[in-house]
Z-matrix of the N, CA and C atoms (Angstrom, degrees):
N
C 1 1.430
C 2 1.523 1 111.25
N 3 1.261 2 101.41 1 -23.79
C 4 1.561 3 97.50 2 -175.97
C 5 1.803 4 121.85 3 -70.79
N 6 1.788 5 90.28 4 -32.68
C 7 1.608 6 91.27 5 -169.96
C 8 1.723 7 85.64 6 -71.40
N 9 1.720 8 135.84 7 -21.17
C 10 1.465 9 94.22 8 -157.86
C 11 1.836 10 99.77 9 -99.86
N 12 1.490 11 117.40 10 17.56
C 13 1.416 12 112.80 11 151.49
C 14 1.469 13 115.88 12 -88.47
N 15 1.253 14 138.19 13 -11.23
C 16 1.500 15 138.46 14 152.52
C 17 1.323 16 102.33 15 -45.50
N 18 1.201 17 119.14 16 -79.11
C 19 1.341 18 140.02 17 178.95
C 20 1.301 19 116.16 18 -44.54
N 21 1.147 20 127.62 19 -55.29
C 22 1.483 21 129.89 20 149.91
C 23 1.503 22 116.12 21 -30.24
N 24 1.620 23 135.29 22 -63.93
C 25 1.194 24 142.31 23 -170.38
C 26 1.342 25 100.53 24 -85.00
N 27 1.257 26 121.70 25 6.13
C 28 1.584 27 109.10 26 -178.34
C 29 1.567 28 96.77 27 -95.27
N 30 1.701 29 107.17 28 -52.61
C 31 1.227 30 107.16 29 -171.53
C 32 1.590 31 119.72 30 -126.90
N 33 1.122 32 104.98 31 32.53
C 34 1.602 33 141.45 32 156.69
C 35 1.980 34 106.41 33 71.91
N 36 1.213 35 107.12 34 169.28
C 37 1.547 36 107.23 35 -168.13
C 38 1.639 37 120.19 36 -76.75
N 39 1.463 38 112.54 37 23.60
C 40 1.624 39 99.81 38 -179.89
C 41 1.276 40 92.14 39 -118.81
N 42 1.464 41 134.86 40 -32.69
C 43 1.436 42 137.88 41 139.75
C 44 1.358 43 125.08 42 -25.57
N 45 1.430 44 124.28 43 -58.69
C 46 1.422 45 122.94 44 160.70
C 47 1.389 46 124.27 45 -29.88
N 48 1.550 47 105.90 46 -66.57
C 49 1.530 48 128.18 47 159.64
C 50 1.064 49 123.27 48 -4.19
N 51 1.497 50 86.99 49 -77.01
C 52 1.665 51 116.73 50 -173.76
C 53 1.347 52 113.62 51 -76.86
N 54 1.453 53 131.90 52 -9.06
C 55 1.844 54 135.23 53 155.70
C 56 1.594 55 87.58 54 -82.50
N 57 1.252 56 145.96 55 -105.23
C 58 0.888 57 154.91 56 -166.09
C 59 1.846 58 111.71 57 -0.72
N 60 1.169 59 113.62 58 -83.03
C 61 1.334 60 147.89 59 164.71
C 62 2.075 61 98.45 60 -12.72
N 63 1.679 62 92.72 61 -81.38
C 64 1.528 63 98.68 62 174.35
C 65 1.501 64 126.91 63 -55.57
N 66 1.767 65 98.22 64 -27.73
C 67 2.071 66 97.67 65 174.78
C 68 1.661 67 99.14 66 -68.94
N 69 1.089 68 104.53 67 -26.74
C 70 1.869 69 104.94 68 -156.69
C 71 1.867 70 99.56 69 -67.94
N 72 1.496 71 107.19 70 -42.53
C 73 1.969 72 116.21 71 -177.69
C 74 1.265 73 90.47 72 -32.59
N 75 1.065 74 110.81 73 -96.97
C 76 1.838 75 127.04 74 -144.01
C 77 1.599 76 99.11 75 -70.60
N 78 1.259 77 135.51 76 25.50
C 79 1.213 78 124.96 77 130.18
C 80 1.304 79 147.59 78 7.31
N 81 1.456 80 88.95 79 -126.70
C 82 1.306 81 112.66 80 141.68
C 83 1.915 82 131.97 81 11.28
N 84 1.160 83 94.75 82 -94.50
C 85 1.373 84 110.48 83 173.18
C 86 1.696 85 131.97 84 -55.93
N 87 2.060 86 88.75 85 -31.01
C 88 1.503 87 95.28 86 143.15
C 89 1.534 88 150.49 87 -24.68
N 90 1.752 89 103.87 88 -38.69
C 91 1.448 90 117.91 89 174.46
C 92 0.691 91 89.55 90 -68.29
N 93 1.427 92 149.13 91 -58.46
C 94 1.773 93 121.02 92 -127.41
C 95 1.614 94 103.00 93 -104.66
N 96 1.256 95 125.59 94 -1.94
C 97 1.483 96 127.37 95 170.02
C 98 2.044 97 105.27 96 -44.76
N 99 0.788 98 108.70 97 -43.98
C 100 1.607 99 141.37 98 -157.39
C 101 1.227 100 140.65 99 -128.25
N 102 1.423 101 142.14 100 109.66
C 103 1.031 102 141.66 101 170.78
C 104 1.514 103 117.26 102 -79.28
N 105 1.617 104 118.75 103 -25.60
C 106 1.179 105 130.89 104 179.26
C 107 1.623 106 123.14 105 -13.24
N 108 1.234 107 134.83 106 126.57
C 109 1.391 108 107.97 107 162.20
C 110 1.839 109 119.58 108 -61.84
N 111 0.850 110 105.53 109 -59.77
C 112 1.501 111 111.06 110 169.89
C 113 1.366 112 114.32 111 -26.34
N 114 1.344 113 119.88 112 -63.60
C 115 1.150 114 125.80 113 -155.76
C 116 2.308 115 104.08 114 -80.10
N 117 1.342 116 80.69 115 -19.95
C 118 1.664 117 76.22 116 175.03
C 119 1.514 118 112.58 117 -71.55
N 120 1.414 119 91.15 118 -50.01
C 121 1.803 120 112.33 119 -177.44
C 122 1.542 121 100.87 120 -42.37
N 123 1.136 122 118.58 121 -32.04
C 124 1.846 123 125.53 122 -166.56
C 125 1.338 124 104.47 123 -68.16
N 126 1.745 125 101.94 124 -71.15
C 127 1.689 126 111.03 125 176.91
C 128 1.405 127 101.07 126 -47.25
N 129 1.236 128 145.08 127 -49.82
C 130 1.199 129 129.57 128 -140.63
C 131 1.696 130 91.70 129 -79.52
N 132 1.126 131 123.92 130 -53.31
C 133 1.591 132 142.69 131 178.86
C 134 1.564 133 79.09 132 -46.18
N 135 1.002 134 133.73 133 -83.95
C 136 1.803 135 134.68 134 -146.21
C 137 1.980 136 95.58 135 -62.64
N 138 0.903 137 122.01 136 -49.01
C 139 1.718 138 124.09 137 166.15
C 140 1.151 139 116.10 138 -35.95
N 141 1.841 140 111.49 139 -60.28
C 142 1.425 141 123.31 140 -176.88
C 143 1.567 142 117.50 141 -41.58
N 144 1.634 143 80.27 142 -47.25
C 145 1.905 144 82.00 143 -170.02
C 146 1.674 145 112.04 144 -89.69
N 147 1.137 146 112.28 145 -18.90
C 148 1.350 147 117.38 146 163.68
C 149 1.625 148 121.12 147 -44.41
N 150 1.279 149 101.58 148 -63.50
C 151 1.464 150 124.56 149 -178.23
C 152 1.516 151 116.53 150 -75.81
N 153 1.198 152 108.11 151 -3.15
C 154 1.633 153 127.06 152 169.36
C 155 1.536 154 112.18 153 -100.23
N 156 1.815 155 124.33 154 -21.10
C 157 1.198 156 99.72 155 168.35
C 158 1.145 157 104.52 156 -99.82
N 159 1.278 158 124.87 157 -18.62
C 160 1.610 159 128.24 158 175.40
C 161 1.523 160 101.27 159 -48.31
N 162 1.509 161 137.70 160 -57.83
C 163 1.031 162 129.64 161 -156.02
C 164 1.774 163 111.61 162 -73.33
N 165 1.538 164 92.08 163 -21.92
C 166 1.387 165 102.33 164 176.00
C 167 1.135 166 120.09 165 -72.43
N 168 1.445 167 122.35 166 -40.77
C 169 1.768 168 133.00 167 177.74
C 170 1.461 169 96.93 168 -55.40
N 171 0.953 170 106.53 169 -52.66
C 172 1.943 171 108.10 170 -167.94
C 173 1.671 172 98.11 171 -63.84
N 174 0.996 173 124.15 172 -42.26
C 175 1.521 174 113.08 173 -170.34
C 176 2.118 175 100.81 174 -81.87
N 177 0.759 176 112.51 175 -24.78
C 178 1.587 177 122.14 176 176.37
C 179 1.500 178 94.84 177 -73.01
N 180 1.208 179 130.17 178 -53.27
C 181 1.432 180 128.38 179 -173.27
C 182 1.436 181 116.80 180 -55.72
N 183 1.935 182 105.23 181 -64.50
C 184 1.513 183 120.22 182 155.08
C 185 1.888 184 108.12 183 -17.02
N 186 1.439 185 106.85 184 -52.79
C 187 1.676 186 91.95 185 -141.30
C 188 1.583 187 65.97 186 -91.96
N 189 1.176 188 164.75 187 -51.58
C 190 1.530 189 146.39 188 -143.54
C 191 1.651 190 101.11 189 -64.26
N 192 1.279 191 110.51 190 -47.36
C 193 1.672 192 122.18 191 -171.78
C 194 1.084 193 113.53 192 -75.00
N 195 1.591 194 143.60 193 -46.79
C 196 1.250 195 161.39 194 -121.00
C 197 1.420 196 105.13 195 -118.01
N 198 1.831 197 138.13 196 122.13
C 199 1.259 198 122.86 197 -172.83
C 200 1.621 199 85.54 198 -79.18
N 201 1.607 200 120.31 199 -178.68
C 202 1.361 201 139.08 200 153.40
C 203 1.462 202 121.49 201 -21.65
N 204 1.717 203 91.54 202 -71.54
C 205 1.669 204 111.26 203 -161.82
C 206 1.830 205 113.65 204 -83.07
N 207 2.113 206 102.69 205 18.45
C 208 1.579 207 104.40 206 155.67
C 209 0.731 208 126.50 207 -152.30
N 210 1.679 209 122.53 208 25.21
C 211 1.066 210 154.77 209 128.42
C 212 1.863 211 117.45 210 5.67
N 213 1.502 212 91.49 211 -72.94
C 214 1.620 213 112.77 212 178.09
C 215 1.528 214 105.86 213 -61.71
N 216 0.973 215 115.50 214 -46.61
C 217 1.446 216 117.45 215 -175.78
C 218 2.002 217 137.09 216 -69.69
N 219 1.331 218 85.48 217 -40.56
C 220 1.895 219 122.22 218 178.39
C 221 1.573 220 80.93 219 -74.66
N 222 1.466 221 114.35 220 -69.73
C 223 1.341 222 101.91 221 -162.93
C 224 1.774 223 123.89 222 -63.78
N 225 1.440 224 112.41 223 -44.64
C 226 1.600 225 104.32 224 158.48
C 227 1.712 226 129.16 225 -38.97
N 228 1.565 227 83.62 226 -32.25
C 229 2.040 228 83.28 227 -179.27
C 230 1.627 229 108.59 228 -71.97
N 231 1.375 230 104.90 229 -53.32
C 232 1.600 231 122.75 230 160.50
C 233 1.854 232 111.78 231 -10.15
N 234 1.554 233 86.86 232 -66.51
C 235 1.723 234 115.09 233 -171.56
C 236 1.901 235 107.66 234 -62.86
N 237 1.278 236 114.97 235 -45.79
C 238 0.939 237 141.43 236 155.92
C 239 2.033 238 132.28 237 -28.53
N 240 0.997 239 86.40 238 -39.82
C 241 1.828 240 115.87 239 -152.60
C 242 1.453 241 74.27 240 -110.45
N 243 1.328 242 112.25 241 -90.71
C 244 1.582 243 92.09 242 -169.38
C 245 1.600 244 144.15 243 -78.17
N 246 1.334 245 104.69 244 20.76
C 247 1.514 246 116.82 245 150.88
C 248 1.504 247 125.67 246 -71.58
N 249 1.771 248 97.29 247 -30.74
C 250 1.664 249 112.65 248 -170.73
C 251 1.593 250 87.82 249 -77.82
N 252 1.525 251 119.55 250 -54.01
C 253 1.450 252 110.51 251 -152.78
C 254 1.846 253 92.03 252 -82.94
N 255 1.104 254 111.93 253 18.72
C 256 1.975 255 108.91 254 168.74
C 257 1.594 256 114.54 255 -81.30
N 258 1.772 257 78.46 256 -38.77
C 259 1.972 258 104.19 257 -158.22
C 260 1.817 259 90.45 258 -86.64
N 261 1.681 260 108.76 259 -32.21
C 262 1.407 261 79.53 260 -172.55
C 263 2.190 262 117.12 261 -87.45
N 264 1.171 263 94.30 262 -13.54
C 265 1.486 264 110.13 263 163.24
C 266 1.430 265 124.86 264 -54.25
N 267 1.230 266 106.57 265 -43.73
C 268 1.161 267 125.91 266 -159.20
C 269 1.905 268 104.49 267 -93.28
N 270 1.963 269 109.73 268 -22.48
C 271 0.968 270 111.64 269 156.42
C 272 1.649 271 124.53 270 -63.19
N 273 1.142 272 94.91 271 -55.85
C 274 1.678 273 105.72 272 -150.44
C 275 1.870 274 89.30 273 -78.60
N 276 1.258 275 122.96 274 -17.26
C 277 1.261 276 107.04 275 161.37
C 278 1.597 277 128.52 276 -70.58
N 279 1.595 278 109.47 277 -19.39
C 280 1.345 279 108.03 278 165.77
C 281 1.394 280 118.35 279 -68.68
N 282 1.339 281 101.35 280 -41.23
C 283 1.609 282 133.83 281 178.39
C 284 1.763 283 98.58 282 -28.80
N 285 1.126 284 106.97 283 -38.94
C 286 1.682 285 115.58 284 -146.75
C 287 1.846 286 103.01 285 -85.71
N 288 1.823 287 84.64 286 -51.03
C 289 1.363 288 104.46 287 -171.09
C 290 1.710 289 109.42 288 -62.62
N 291 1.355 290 104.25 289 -42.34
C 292 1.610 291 99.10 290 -179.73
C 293 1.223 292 109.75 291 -62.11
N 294 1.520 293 118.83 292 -44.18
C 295 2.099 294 124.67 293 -169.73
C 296 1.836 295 93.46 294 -55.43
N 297 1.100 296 108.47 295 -40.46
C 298 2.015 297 107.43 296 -162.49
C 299 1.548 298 91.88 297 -93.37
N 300 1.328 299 128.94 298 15.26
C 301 1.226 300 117.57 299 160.45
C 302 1.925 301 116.19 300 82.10
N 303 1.500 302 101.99 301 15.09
C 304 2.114 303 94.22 302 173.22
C 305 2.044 304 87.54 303 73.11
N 306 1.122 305 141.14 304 11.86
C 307 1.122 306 110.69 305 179.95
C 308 1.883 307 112.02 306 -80.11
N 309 1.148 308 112.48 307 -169.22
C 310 1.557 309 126.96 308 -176.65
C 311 1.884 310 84.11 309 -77.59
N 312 1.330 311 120.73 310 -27.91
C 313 1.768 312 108.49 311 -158.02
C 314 1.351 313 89.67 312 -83.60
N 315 1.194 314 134.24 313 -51.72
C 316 1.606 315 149.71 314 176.60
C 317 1.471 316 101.73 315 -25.15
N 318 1.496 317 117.14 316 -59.63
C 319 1.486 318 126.09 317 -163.19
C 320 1.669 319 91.73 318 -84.47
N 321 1.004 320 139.80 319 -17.39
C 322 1.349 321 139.50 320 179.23
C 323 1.764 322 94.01 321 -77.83
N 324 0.702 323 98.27 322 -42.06
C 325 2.118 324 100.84 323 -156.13
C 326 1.448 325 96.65 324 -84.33
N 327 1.440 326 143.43 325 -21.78
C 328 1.170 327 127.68 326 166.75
C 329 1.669 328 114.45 327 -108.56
N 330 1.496 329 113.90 328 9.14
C 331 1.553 330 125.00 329 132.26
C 332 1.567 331 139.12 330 -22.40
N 333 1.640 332 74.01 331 -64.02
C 334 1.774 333 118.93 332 -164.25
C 335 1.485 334 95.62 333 -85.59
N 336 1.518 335 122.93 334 -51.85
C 337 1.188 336 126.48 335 -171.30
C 338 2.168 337 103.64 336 -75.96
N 339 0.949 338 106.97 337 2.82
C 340 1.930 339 105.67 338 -169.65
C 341 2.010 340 84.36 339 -104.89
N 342 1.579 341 97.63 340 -15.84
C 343 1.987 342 72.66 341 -167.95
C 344 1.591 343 99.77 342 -105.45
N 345 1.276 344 100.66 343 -21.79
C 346 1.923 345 98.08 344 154.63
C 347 0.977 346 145.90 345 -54.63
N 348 1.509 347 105.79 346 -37.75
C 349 1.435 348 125.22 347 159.36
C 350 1.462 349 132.55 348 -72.89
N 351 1.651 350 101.60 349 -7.46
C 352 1.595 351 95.79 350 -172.24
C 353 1.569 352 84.34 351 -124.85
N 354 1.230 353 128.83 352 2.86
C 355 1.676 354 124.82 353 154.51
C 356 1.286 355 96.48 354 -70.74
N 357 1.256 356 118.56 355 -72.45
C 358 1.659 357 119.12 356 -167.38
C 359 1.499 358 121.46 357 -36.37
N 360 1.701 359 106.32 358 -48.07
C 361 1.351 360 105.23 359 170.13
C 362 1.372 361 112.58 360 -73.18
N 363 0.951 362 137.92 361 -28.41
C 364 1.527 363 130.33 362 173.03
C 365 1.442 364 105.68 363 -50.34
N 366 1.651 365 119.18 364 -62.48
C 367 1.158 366 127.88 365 -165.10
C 368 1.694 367 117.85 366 -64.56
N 369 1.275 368 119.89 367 -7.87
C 370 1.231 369 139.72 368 179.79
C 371 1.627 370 106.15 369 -110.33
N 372 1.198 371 128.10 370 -28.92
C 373 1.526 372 113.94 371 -175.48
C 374 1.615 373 113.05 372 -128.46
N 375 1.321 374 129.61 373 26.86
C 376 1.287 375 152.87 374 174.31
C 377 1.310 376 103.41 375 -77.97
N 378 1.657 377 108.77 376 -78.48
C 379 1.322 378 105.29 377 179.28
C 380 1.528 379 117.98 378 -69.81
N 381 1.119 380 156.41 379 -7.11
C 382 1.063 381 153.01 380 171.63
C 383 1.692 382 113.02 381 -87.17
N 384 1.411 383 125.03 382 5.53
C 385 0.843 384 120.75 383 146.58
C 386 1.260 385 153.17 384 -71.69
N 387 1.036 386 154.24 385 96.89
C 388 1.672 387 155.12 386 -179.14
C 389 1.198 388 129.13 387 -78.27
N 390 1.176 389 122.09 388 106.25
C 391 1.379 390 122.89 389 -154.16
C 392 1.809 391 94.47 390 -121.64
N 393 1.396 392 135.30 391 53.62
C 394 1.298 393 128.53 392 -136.96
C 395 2.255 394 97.14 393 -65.95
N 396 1.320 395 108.01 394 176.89
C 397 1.481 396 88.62 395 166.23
C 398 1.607 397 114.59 396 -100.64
N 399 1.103 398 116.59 397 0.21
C 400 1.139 399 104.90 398 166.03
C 401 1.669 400 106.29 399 -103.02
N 402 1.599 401 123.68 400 -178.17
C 403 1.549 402 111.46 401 -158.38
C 404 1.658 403 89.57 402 -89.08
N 405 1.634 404 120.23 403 147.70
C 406 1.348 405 100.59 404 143.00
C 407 1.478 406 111.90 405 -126.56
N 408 1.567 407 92.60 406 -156.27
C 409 1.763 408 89.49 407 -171.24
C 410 1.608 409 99.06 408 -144.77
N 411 1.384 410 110.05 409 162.60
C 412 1.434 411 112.61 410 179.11
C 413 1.800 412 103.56 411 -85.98
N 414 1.438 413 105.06 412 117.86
C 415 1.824 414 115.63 413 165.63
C 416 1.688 415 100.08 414 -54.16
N 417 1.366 416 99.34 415 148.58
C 418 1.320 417 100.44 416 163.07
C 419 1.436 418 115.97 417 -83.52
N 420 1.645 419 129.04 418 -13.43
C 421 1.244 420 112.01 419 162.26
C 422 1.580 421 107.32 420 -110.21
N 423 1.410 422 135.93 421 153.69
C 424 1.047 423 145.85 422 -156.17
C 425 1.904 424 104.70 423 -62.23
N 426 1.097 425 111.36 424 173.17
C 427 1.874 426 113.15 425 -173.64
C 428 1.794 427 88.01 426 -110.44
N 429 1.120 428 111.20 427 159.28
C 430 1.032 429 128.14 428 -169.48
C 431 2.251 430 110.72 429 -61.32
N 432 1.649 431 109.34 430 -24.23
C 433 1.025 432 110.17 431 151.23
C 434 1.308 433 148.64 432 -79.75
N 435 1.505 434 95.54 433 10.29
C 436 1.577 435 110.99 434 -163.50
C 437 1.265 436 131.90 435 78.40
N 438 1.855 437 106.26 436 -13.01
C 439 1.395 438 96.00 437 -162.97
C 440 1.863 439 112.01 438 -70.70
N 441 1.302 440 127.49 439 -17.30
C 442 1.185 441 130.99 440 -157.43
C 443 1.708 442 126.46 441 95.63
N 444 1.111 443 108.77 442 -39.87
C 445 1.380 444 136.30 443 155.04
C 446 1.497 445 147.42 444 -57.99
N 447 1.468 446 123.34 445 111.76
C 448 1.422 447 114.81 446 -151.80
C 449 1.885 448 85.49 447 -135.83
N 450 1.380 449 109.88 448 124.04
C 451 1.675 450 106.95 449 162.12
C 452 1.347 451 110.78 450 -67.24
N 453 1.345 452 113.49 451 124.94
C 454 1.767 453 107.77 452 -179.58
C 455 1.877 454 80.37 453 -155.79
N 456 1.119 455 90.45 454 148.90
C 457 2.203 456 91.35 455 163.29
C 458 1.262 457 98.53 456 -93.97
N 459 1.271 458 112.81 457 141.55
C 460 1.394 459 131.23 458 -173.94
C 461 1.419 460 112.82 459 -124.80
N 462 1.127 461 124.14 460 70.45
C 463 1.631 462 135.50 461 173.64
C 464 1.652 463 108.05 462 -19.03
N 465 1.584 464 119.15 463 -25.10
C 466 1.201 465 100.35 464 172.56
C 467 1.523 466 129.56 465 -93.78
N 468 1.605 467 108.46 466 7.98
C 469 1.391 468 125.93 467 152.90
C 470 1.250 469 145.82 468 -80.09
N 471 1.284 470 136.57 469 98.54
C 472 1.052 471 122.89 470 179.58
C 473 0.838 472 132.53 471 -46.28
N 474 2.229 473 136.12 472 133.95
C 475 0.681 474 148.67 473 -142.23
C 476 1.815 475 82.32 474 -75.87
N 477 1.467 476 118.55 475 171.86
C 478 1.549 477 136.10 476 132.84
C 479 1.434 478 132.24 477 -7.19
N 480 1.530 479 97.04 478 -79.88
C 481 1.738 480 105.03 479 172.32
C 482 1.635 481 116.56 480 -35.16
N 483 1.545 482 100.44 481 -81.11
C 484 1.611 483 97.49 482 -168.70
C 485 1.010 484 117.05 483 -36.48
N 486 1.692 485 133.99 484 -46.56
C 487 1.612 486 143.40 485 -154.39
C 488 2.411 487 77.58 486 -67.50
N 489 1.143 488 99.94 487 -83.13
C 490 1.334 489 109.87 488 176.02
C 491 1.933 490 104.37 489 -16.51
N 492 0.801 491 116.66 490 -67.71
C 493 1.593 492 135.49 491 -154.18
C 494 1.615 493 94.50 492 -72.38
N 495 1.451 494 110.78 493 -18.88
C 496 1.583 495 103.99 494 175.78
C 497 1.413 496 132.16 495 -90.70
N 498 1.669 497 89.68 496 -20.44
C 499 1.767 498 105.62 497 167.12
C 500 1.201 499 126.71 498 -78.84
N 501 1.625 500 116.42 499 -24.12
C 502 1.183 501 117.44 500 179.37
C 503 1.637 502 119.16 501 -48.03
């Protein structure tokens, strides 16, 4: 975790994201190249750290966007949202395997279907991200674009570094 807050503060947290995000696609489908022990042990090692800076970009993003005092809250929903979309992934992939019968093609097709789905969401929530370089924060009444979001420095945010300087 440490090298991907270097990396993070080198070339800031929507960049992270966006390495993270693209190692995480082709996943998936990774298993089934191989039965190898080795070669599982690899993906799983190459996942680990994947899914370790991903979780990190999102929490680097959180604290760049997010004032202090909703922090606790944004982030429980955060926590929230993606437990449901774990449990509901994690359903409809059984979902799949039982309809095609537990075969080897079954576990192939919701493979195929986990790196479609996390292209798609990439390809849909990439650009709609704002990662500004200076910090902002969500107004409590909306900005005139709707987004919620206004660049302003907010003295009650911590700068970059420290958040950075704590993972090391």
């Amino acid at each position: 975790l440490s090298l991907w807050g270097k990396y993070a503060k080198r070339v800031g947290s929507r960049r992270l994201l966006w390495t993270c995000a693209l190692a995480i696609i082709p996943l998936a489908p990774m298993w089934i190249l191989s039965s190898n022990l080795i070669w599982l042990l690899t993906i799983q090692g190459l996942a680990g750290a994947a899914w370790a800076g991903f979780e990190l970009a999102i929490l680097l993003v959180f604290f760049d966007m997010i004032p202090l005092s909703r922090r606790i809250q944004i982030l429980s929903v955060y926590s929230l949202g993606n437990s449901i979309a774990w449990f509901i992934g994690a359903s409809i992939g059984g979902l799949v395997i039982y309809m095609m019968g537990s075969t080897i093609v079954a576990y192939y097709a919701v493979f195929a279907m986990s790196s479609v789905c996390r292209l798609a969401c990439f390809v849909w929530a990439y650009p709609r991200l704002k990662a500004p370089s200076i910090h902002a924060h969500l107004d409590d009444d909306l900005e005139a674009d709707g987004s919620g979001f206004r660049a302003a420095p907010d003295p009650a945010i911590e700068t970059r570094a420290p958040i950075l300087t704590s993972v090391q």
